[in-house]
Backbone atoms as SQL, in Angstrom:
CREATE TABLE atoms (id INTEGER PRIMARY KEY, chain TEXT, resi INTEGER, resn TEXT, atom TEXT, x REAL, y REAL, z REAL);
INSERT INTO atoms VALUES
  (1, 'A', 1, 'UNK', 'N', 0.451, 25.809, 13.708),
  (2, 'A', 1, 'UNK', 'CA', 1.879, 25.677, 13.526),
  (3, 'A', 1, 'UNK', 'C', 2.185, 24.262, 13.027),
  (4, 'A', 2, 'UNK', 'N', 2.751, 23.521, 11.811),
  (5, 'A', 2, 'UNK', 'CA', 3.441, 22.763, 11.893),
  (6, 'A', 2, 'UNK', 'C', 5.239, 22.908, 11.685),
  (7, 'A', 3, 'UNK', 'N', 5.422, 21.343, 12.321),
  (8, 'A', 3, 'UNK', 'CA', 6.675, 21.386, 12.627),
  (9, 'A', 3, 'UNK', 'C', 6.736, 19.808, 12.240),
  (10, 'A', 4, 'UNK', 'N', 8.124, 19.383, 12.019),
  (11, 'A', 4, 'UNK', 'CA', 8.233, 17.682, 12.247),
  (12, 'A', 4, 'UNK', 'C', 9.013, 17.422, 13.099),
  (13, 'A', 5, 'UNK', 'N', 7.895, 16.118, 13.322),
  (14, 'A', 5, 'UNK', 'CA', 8.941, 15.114, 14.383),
  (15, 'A', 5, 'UNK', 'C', 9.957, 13.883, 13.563),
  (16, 'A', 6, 'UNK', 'N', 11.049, 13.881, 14.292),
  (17, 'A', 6, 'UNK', 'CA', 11.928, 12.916, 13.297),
  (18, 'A', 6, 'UNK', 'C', 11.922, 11.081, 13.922),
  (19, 'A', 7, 'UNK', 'N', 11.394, 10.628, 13.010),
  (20, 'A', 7, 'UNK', 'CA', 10.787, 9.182, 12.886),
  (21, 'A', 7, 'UNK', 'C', 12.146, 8.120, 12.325),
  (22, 'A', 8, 'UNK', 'N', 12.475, 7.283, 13.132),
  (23, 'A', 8, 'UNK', 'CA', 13.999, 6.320, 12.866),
  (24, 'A', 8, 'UNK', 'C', 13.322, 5.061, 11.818),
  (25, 'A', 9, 'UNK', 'N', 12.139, 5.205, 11.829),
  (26, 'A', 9, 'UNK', 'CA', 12.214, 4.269, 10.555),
  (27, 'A', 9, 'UNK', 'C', 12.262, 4.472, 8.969),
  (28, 'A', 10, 'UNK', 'N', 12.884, 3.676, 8.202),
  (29, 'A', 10, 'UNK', 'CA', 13.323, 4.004, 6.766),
  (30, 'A', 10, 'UNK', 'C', 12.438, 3.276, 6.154),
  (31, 'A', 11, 'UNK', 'N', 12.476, 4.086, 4.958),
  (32, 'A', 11, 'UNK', 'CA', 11.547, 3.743, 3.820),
  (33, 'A', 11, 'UNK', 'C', 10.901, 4.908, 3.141),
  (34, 'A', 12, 'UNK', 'N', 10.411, 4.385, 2.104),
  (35, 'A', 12, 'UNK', 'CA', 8.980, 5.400, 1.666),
  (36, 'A', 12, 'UNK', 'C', 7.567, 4.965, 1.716),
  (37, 'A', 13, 'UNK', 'N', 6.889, 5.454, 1.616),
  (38, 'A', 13, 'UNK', 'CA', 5.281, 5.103, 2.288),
  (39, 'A', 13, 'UNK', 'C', 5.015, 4.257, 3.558),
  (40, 'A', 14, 'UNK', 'N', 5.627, 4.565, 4.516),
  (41, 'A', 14, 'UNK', 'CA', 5.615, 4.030, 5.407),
  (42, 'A', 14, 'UNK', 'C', 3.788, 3.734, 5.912),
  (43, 'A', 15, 'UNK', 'N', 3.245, 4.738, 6.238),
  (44, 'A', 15, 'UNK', 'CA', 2.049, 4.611, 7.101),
  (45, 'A', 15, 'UNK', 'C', 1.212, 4.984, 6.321),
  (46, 'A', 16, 'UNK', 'N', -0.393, 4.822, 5.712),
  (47, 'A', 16, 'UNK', 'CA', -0.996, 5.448, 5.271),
  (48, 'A', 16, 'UNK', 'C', -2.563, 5.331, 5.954),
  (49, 'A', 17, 'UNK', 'N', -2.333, 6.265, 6.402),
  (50, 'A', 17, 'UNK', 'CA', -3.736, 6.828, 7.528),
  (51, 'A', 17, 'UNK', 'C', -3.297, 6.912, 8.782),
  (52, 'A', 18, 'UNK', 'N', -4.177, 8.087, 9.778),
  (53, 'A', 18, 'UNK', 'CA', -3.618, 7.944, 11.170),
  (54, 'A', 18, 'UNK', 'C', -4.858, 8.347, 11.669),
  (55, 'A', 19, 'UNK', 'N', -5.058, 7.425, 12.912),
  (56, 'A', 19, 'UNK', 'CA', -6.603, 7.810, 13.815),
  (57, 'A', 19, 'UNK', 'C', -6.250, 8.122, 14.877),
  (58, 'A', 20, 'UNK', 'N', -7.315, 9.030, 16.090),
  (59, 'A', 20, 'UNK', 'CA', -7.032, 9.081, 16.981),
  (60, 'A', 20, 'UNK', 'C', -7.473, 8.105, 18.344),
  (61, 'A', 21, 'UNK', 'N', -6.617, 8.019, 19.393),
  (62, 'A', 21, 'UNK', 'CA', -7.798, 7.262, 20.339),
  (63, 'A', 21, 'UNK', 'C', -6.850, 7.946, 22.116),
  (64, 'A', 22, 'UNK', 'N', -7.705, 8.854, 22.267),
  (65, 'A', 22, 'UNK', 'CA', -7.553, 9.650, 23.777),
  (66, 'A', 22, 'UNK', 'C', -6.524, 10.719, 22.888),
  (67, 'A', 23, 'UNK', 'N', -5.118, 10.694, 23.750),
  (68, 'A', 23, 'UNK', 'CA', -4.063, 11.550, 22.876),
  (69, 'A', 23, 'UNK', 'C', -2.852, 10.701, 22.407),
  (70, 'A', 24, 'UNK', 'N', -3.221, 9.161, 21.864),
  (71, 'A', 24, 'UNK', 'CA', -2.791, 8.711, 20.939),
  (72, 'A', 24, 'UNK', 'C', -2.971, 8.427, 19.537),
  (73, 'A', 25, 'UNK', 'N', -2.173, 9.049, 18.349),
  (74, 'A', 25, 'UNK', 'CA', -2.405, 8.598, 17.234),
  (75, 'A', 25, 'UNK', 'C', -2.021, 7.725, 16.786),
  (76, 'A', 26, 'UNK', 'N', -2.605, 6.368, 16.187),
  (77, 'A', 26, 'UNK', 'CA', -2.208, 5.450, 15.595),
  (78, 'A', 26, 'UNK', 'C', -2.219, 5.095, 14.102),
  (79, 'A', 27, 'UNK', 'N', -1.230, 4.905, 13.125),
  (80, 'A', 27, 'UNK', 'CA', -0.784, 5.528, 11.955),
  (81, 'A', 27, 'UNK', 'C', -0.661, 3.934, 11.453),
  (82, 'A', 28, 'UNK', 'N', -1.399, 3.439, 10.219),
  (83, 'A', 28, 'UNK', 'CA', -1.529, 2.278, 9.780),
  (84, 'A', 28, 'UNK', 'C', -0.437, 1.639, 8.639),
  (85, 'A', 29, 'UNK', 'N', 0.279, 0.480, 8.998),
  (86, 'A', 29, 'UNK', 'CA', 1.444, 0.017, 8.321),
  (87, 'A', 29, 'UNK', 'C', 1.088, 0.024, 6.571),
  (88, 'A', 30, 'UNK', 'N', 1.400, 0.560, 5.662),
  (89, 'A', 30, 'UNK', 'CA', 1.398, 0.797, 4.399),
  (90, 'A', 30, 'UNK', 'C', 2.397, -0.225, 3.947),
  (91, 'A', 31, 'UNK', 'N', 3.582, 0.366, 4.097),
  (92, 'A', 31, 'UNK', 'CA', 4.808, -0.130, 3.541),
  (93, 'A', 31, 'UNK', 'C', 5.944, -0.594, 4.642),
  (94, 'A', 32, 'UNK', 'N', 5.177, 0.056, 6.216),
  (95, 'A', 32, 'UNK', 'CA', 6.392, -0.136, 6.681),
  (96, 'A', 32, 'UNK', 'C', 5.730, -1.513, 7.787),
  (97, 'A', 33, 'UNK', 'N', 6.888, -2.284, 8.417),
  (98, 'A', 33, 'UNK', 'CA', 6.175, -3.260, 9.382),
  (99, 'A', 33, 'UNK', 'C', 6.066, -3.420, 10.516),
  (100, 'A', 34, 'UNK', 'N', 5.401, -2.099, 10.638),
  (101, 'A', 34, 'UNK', 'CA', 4.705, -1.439, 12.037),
  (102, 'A', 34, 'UNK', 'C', 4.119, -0.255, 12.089),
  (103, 'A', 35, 'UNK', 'N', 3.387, -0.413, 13.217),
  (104, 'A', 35, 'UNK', 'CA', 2.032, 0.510, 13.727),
  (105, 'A', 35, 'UNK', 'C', 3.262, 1.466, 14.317),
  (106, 'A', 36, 'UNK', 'N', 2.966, 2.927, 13.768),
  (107, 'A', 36, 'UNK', 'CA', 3.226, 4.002, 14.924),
  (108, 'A', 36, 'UNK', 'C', 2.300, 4.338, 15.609),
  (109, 'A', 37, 'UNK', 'N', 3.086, 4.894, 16.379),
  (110, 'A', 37, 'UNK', 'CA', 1.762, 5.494, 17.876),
  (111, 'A', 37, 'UNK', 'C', 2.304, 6.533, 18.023),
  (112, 'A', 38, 'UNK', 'N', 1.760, 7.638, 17.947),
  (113, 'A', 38, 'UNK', 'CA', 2.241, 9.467, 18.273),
  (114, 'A', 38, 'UNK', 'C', 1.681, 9.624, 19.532),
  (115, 'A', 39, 'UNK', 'N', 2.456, 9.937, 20.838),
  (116, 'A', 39, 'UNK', 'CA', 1.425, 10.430, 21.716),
  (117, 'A', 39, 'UNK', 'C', 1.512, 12.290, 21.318),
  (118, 'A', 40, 'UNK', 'N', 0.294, 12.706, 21.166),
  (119, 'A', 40, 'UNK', 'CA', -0.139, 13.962, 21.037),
  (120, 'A', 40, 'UNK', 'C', 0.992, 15.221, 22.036),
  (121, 'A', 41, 'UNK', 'N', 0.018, 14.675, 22.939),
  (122, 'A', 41, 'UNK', 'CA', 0.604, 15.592, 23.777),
  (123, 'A', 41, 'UNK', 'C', 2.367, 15.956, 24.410),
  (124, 'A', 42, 'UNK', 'N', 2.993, 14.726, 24.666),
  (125, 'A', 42, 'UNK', 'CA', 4.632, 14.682, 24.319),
  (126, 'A', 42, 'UNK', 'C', 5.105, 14.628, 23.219),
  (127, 'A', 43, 'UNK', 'N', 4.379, 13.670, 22.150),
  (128, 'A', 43, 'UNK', 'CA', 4.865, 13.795, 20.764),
  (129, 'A', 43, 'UNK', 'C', 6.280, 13.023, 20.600),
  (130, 'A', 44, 'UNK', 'N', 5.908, 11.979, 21.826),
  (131, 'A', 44, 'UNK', 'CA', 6.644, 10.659, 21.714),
  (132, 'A', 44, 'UNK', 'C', 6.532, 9.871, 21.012),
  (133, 'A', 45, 'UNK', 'N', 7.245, 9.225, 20.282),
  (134, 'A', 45, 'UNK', 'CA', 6.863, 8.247, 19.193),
  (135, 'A', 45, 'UNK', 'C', 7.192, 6.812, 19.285),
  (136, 'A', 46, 'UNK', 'N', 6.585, 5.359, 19.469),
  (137, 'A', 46, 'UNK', 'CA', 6.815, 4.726, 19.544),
  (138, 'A', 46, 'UNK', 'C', 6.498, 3.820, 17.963),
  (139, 'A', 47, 'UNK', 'N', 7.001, 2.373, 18.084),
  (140, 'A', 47, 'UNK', 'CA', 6.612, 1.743, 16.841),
  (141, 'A', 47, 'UNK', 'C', 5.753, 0.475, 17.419),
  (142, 'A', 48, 'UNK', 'N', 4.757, -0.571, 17.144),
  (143, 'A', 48, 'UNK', 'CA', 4.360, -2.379, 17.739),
  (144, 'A', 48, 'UNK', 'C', 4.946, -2.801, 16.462),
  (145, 'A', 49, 'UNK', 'N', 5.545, -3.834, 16.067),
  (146, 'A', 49, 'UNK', 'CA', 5.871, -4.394, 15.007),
  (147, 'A', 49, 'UNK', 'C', 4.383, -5.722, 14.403),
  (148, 'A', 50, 'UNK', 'N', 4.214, -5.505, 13.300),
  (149, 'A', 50, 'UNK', 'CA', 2.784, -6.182, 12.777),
  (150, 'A', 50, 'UNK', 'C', 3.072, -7.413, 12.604),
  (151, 'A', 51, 'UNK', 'N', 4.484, -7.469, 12.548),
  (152, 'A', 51, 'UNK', 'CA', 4.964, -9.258, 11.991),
  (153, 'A', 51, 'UNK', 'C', 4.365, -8.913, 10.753),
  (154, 'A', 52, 'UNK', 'N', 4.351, -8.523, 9.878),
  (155, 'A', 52, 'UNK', 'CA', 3.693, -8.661, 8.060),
  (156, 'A', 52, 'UNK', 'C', 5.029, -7.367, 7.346),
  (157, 'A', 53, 'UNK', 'N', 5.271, -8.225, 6.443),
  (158, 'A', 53, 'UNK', 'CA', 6.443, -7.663, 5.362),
  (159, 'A', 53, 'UNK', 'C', 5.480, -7.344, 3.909),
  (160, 'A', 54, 'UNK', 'N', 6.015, -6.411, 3.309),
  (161, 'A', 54, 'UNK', 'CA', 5.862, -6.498, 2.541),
  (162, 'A', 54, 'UNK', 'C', 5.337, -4.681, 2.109),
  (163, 'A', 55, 'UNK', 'N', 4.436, -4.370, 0.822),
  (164, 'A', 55, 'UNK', 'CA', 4.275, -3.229, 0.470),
  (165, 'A', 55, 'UNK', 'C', 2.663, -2.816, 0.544),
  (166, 'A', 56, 'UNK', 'N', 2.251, -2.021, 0.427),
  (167, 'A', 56, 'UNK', 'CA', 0.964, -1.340, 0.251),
  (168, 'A', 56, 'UNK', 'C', 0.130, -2.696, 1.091),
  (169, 'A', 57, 'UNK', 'N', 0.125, -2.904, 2.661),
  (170, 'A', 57, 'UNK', 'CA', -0.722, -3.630, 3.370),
  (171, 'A', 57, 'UNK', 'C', -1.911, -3.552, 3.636),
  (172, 'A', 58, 'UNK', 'N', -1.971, -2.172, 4.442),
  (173, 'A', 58, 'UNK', 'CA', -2.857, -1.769, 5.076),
  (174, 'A', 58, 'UNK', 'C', -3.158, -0.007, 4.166),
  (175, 'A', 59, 'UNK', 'N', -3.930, 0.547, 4.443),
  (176, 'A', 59, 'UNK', 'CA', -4.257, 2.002, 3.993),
  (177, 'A', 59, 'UNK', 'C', -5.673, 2.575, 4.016),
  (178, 'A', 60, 'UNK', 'N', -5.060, 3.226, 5.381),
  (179, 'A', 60, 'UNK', 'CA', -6.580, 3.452, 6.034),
  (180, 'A', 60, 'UNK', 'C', -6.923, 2.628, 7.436),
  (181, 'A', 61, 'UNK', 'N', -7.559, 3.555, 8.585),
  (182, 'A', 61, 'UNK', 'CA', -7.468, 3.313, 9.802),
  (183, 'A', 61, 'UNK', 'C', -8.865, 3.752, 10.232),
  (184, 'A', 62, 'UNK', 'N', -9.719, 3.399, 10.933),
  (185, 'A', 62, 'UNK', 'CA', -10.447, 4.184, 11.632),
  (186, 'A', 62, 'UNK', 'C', -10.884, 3.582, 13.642),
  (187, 'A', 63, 'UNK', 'N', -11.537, 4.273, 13.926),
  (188, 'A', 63, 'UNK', 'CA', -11.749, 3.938, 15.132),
  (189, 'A', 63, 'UNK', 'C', -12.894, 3.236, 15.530),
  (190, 'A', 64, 'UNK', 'N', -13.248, 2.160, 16.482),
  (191, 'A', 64, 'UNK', 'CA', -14.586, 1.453, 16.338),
  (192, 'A', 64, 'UNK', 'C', -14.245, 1.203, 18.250),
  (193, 'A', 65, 'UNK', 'N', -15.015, 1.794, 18.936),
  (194, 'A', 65, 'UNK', 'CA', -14.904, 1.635, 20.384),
  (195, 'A', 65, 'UNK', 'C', -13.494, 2.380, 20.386),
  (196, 'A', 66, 'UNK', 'N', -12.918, 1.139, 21.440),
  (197, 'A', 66, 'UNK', 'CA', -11.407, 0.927, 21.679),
  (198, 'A', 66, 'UNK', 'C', -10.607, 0.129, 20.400),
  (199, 'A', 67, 'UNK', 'N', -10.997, -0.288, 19.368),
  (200, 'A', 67, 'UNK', 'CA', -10.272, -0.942, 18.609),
  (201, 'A', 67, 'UNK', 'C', -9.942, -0.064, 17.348),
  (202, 'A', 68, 'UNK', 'N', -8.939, -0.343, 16.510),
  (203, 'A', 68, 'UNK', 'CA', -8.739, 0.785, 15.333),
  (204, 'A', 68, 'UNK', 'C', -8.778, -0.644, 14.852),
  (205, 'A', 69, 'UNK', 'N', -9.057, 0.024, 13.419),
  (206, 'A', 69, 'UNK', 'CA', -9.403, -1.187, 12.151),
  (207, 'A', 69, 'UNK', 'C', -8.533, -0.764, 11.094),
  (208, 'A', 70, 'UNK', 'N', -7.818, -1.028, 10.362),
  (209, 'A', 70, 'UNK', 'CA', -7.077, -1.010, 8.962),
  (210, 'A', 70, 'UNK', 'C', -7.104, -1.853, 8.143),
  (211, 'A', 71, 'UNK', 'N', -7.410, -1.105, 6.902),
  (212, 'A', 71, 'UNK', 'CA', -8.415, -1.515, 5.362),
  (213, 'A', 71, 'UNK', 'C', -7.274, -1.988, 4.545),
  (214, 'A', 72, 'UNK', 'N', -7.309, -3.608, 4.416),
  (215, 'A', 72, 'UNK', 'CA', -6.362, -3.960, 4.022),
  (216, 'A', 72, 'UNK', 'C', -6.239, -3.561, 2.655),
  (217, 'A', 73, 'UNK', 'N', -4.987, -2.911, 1.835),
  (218, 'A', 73, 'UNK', 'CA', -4.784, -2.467, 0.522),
  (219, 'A', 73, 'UNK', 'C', -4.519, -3.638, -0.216),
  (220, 'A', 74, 'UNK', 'N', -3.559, -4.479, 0.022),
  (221, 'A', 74, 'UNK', 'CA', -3.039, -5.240, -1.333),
  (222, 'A', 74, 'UNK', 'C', -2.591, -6.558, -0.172),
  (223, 'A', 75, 'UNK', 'N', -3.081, -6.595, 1.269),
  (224, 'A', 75, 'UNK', 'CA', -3.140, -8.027, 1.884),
  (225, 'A', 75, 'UNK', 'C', -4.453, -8.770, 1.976),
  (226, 'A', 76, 'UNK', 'N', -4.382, -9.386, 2.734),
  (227, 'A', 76, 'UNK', 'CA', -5.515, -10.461, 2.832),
  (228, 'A', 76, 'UNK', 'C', -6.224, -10.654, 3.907),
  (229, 'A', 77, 'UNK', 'N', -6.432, -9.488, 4.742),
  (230, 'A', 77, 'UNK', 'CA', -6.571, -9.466, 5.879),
  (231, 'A', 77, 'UNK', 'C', -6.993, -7.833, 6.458),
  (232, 'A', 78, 'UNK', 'N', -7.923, -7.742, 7.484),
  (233, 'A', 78, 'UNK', 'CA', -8.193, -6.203, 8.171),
  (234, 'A', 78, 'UNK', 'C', -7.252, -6.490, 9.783),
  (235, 'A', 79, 'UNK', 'N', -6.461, -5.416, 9.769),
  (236, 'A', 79, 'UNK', 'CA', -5.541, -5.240, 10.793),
  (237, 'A', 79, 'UNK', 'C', -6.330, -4.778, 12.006),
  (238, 'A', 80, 'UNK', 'N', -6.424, -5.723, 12.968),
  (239, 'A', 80, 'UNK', 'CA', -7.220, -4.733, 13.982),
  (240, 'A', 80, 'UNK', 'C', -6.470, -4.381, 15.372),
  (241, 'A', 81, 'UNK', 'N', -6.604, -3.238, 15.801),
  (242, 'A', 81, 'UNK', 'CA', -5.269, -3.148, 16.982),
  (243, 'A', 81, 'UNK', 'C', -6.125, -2.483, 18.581),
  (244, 'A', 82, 'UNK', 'N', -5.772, -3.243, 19.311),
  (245, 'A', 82, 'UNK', 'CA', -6.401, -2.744, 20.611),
  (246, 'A', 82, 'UNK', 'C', -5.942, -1.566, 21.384),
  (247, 'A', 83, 'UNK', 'N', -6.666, -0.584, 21.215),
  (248, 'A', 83, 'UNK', 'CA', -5.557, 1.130, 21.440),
  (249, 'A', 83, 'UNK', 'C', -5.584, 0.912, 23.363),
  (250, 'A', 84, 'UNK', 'N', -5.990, 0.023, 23.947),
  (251, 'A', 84, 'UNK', 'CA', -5.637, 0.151, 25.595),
  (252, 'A', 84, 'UNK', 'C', -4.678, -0.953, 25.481),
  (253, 'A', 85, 'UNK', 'N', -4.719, -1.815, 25.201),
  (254, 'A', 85, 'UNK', 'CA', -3.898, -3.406, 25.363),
  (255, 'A', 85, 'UNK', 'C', -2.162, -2.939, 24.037),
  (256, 'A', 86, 'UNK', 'N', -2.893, -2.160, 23.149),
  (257, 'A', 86, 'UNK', 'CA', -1.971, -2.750, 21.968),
  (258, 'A', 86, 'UNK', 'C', -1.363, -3.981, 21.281),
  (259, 'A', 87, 'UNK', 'N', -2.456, -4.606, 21.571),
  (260, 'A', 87, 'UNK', 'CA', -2.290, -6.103, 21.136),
  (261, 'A', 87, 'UNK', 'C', -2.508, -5.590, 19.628),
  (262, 'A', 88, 'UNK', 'N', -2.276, -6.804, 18.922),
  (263, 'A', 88, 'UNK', 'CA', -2.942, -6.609, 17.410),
  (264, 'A', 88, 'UNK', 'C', -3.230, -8.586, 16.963),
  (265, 'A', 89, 'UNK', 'N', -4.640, -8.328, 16.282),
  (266, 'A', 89, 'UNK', 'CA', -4.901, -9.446, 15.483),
  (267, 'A', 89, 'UNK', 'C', -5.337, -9.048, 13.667),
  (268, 'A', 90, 'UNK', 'N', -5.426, -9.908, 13.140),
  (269, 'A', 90, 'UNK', 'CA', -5.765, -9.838, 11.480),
  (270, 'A', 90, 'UNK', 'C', -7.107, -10.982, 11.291),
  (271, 'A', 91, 'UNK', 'N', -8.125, -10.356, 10.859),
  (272, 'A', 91, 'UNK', 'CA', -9.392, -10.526, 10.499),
  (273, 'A', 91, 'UNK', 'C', -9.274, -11.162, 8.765),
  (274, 'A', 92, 'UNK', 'N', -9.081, -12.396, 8.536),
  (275, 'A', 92, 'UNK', 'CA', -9.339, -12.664, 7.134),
  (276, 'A', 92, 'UNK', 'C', -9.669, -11.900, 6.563),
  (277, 'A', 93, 'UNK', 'N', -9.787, -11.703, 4.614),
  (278, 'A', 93, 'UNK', 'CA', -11.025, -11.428, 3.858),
  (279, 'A', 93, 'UNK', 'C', -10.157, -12.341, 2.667),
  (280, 'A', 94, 'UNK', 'N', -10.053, -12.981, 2.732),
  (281, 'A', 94, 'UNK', 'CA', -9.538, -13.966, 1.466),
  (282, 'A', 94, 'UNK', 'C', -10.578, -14.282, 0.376),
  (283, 'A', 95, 'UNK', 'N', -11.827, -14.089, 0.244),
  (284, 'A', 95, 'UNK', 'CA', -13.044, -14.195, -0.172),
  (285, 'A', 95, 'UNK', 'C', -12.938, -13.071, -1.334),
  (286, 'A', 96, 'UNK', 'N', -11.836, -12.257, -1.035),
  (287, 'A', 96, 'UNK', 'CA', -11.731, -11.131, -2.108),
  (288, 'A', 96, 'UNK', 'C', -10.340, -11.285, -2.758),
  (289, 'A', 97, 'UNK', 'N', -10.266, -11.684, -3.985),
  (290, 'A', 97, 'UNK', 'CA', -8.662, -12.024, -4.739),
  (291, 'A', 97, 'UNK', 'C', -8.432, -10.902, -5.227),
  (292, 'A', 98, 'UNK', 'N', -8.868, -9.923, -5.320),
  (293, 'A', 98, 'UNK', 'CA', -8.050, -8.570, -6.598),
  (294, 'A', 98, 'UNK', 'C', -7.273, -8.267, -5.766),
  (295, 'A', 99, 'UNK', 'N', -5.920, -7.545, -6.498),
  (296, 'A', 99, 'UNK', 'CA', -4.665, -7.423, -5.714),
  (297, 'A', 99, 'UNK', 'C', -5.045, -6.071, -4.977),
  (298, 'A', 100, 'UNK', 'N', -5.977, -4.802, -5.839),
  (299, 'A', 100, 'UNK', 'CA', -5.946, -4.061, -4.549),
  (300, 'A', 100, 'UNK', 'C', -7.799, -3.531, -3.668),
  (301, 'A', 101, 'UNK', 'N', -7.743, -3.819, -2.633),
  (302, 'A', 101, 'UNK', 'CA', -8.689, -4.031, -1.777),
  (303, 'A', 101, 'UNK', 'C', -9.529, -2.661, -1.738),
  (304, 'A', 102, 'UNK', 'N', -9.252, -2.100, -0.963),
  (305, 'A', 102, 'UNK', 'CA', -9.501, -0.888, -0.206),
  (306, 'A', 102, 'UNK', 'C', -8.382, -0.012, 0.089),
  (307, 'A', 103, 'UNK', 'N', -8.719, 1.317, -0.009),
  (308, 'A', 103, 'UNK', 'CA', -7.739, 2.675, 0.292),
  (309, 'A', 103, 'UNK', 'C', -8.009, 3.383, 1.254),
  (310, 'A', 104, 'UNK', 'N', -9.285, 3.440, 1.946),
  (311, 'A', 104, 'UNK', 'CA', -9.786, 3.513, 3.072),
  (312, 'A', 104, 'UNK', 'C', -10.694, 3.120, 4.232),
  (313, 'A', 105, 'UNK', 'N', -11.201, 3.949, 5.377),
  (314, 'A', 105, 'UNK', 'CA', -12.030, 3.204, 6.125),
  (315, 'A', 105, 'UNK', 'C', -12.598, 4.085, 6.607),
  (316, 'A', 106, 'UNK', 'N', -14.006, 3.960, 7.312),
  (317, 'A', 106, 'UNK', 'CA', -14.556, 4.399, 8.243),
  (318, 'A', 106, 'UNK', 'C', -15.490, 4.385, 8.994),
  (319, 'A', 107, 'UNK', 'N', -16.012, 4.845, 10.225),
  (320, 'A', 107, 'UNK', 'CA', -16.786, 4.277, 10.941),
  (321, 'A', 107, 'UNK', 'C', -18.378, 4.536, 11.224),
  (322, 'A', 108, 'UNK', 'N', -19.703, 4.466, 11.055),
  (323, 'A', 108, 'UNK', 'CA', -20.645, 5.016, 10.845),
  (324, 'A', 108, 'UNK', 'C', -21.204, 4.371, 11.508),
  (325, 'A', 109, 'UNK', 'N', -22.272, 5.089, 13.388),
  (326, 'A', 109, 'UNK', 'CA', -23.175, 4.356, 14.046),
  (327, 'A', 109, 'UNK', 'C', -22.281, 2.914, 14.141),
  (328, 'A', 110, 'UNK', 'N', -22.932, 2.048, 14.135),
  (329, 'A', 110, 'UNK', 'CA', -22.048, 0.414, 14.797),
  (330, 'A', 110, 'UNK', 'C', -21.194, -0.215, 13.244),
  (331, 'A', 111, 'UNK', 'N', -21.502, 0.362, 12.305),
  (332, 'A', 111, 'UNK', 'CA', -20.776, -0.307, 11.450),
  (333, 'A', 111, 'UNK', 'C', -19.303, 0.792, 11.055),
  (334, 'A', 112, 'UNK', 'N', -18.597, -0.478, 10.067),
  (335, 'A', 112, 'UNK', 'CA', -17.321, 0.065, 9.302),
  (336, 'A', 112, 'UNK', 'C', -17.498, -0.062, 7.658),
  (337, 'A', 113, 'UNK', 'N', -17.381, 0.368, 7.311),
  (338, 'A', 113, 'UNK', 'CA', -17.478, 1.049, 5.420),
  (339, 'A', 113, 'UNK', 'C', -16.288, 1.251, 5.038);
């Protein structure tokens, strides 16, 4: 069955990618400037705000332990977010100048690709 849930933030391309971690999904800031979190099972929706403005950031999420990782698109930086704490920090990659990075992510044995 799908159905939608109605989301109060505006824009277009808001999130692009969503991972899971227990029965939270966490949906990676694209365009918008913040992490959603779906809980599954209520299908409550909350937002963390990333502090980062701007367009095509992040795109692409995956899971590594407890931490989700997001593949920075057109920033300068891998978004990493703690799915028990919900803290969030940003991992440089400034070492790479083309405007667009990566479109996705994922996780294989101990590494990320």
């Amino acid at each position: 069955e799908i159905h939608y849930i109605p989301c109060l933030v505006q824009g277009k391309q808001k999130w692009g990618g969503i991972a899971a971690y227990g029965s939270k999904l966490f949906c990676a800031p694209k365009s918008a400037s913040c992490v959603l979190i779906i809980d599954a099972e209520t299908e409550e929706l909350r937002t963390i705000p990333c502090d980062v403005n701007g367009d095509q950031k992040w795109q692409g999420i995956a899971l590594y332990g407890s931490k989700m990782f997001c593949a920075p698109a057109q920033t300068s930086s891998v978004l990493v977010i703690n799915c028990e704490t919900e803290d969030m920090y940003t991992l440089p990659v400034d070492e790479i100048s083309a405007l667009w990075k990566w479109t996705g992510i994922a996780c294989y044995g101990n590494n990320l690709y």
